[in-house]
C-alpha positions, 0 to 999 in steps of 0.5 A: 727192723721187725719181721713182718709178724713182729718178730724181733729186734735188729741185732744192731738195737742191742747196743742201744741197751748198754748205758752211755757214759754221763760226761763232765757237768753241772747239775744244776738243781732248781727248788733244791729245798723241795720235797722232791729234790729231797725225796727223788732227786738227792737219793738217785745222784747219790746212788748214781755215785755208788754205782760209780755211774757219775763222772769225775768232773762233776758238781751239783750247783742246788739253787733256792731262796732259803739263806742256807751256807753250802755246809748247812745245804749239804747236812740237809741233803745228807738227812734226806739220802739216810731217810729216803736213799735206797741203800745206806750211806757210805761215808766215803761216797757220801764225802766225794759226793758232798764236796762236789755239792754246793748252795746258790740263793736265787729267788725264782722272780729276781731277774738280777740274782740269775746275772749272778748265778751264771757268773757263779756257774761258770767260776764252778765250770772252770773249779770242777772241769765240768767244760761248760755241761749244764744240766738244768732241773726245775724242781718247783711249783709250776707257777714259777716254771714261766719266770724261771725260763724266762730269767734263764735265757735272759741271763744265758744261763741256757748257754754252755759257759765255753766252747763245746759245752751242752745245755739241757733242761729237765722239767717236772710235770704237769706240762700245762693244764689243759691243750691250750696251757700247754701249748703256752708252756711249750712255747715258752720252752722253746723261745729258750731251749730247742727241743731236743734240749727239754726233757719232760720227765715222767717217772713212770718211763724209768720204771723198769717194768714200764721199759721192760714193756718194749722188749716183751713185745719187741724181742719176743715173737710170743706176744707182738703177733697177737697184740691186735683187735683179731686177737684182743678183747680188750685191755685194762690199764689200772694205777691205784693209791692206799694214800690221799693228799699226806697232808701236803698235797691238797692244795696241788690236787685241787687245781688238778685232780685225778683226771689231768695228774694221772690219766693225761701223762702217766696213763696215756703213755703205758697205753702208747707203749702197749701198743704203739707199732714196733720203732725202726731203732731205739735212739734215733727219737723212734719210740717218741715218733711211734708213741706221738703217733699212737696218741693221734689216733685216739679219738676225743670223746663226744659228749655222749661218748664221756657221759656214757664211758667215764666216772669221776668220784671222790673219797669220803672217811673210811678206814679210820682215815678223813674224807677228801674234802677234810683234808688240808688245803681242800675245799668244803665243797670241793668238786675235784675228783680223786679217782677217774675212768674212762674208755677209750679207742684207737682208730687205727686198723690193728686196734680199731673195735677194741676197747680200753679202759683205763681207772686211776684213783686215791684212797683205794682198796690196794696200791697197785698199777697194772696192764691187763691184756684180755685175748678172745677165746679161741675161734673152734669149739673143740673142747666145749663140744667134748664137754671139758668146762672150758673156764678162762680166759687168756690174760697177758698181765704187767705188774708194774707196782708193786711185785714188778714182774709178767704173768700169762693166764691159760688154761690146762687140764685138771690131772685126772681121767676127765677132760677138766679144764683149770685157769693157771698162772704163768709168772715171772717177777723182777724180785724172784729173777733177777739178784741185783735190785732195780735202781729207782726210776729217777736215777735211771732218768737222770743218768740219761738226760747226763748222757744226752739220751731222751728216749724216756721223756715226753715230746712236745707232741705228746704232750699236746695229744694227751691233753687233746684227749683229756681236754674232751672229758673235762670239758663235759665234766665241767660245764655240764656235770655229766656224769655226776661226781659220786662219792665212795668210801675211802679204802674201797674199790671206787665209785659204783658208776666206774663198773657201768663204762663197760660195754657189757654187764658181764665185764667187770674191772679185774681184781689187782 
């Protein structure tokens, strides 16, 4: 437990940071010939294999519609780990991994294929000593979501194939599309699978700056004492993207925009992180309660509150490249917002008064996704009474991409005979510090759901709190247009409006 000034973590929390063994299992992959599985999922098994991370009895079942052979699937696979794995491929670790790599056809809305399928996992349980482990990842557009469950737990594919086996289900984002779609979903979910089986992925939570969030507040006294409206003026959460829909996305962000994609899941939940209070354990489902919590005591915005704090806009041509309405599978007219602010509050005791603000956005000035944590100025006037220019302000600032690292902003003197005052930048990054490289959030994420550990994925109540929040600002954007979509040119910093949600003139978003 914490001290009563959020000291540190129990000595017995350290264990929880040591990686639990994956036991034997299948994984079975839905939408194996999707551009995730060949983008995310292949390259993080195949790296999980080089750091000998999976177990020996072990098999990748991919299941799809297309009528490839298990040779043609695996050569497929083979291209998709030499052009997106973060380390060359090994043939050695390649070979041990490919014959363990098998092809089922099964099309999502044919109840009768997902009979066969079962029976072929099971001959695959008993061919690969797996003892009925089954880890199912849905991999495919979330139309088929409702199907693929459906037919699943109608066929038993959601039960272990012999006695003592496991079952669980990860499933990719979006997880609805508004508060009611994803109480739908949820209940779906669990006319199938408990709970404590689903794993709702965002990749966000196997950033190793995101995770690294709870032990810079939670194992150093420095910070968690100060995290607080007395000590905070305010915090800045930014994610901006260089790129816009790369000729495939259109279609999906038409339906979603940058709202529902970025600011309900991935947004919300670094804000949980950054300031949730301390967890009593870390795997005993303690972070998840503390950030359900945290998320309950956000307020939904009123009307009032959403025309005055937030702004929508959408990009146009800039930088050689098309404006968002040119793009493939894209409206004419579209109204679908591609970048997004809003601020928002905490009704609680320790965070109540302090603003956040939150902006996420495509075909801007610099990828970059970033917590800023400005402090109030110090309380006396020592040095402004001696006339010593006090210039900055104390910033805490989480670089979660790119250069992932912390940097504290302070001031000190100028070297000289004068009382000069200068801001100076106190930094530390993941690349300078540590020799080994970072493994990619999805391995980090799929080893853990092996493991049975589901500390770094959603919770149904989570999901539901996020919408309830995100569901009161499209409420307003969509039936009284307020405020407007405005456009801004692609590679710029965004819509002019997204400056006018502070509270003041003198605030402004900080450079990233």
């Amino acid at each position: 437990m914490a001290e009563a000034d959020g000291g540190k973590f129990d000595e017995m929390d350290l264990e929880a940071f040591e990686p639990r063994d994956a036991p034997p299992c299948l994984f079975v992959l839905y939408g194996a010939t999707g551009d995730l599985a060949a983008r995310k999922i292949g390259p993080a098994l195949y790296n999980l294999a080089v750091d000998g991370l999976l177990p020996e009895n072990f098999a990748v079942i991919s299941v799809a519609r297309r009528p490839f052979t298990h040779e043609e699937h695996r050569a497929e696979m083979r291209k998709a780990i030499e052009m997106f794995s973060r380390r060359p491929l090994d043939e050695d670790i390649w070979g041990w991994l490919a014959e363990r790599w098998c092809y089922e056809i099964c099309h999502a809305r044919e109840p009768a294929e997902y009979d066969r399928l079962n029976r072929k996992l099971a001959e695959y349980d008993q061919q690969y000593g797996t003892c009925g482990g089954r880890l199912i990842y849905v991999a495919m557009l979330p139309e088929l979501l409702g199907d693929i469950i459906d037919n699943v737990g109608r066929a038993g594919i959601n039960q272990p194939s012999c006695e003592g086996g496991w079952v669980r289900l990860i499933v990719e984002k979006p997880f609805g599309d508004d508060l009611k779609s994803a109480r739908k979903t949820n209940d779906l979910l669990s006319r199938h699978f408990d709970e404590q089986q689903v794993y709702r992925i965002d990749h966000f939570l196997g950033k190793e700056t995101v995770q690294n969030i709870l032990v810079l507040r939670f194992a150093n006294s420095l910070f968690e004492p100060h995290l607080n409206a007395r000590r905070v003026e305010s915090v800045q959460i930014s994610t901006t993207e260089t790129v816009g829909m790369e000729n495939r996305r259109g279609p999906y962000y038409e339906k979603t925009g940058a709202l529902r994609d970025m600011v309900q899941n991935h947004m919300l939940q670094m804000l949980a992180l950054v300031t949730m209070d301390q967890p009593d354990c870390l795997r005993c489902g303690a972070i998840r309660d503390a950030k359900a919590r945290l998320l309950q005591q956000i307020p939904a915005l009123t009307p009032e509150e959403v025309a005055r704090f937030t702004a929508r806009g959408q990009y146009t041509v800039g930088g050689g490249k098309a404006g968002y309405r040119a793009e493939d599978g894209v409206a004419g007219d579209s109204q679908t917002e591609t970048f997004a602010a809003v601020r928002l509050t905490i009704d609680t005791d320790r965070w109540r008064g302090v603003p956040f603000y939150l902006r996420t956005g495509k075909r801007l000035a610099k990828k970059a996704s970033e917590i800023v944590i400005t402090f109030r100025r110090a309380e006396h006037e020592l040095f402004l009474a001696g006339g010593c220019d006090l210039r900055g302000a104390n910033r805490l600032r989480i670089r979660i991409t790119p250069d992932e690292g912390v940097a504290v902003h302070v001031d000190a003197k100028v070297p000289g005979v004068a009382m000069r005052l200068r801001p100076v930048t106190m930094d530390y990054s993941y690349g300078g510090t540590f020799e080994s490289a970072s493994p990619e959030a999805y391995e980090h994420l799929v080893l853990d759901a092996m493991a049975g550990d589901n500390t770094l994925f959603i919770r149904s109540d989570e999901v539901e709190a996020a919408w309830r929040i995100v569901d009161s600002i499209r409420r307003v954007w969509d039936k009284k247009h307020d405020p407007p979509i405005e456009n801004y040119e692609g590679g710029s910093w965004g819509p002019p409006r997204a400056e006018a949600i502070f509270e003041d003139r003198y605030t402004r978003w900080l450079p990233l």
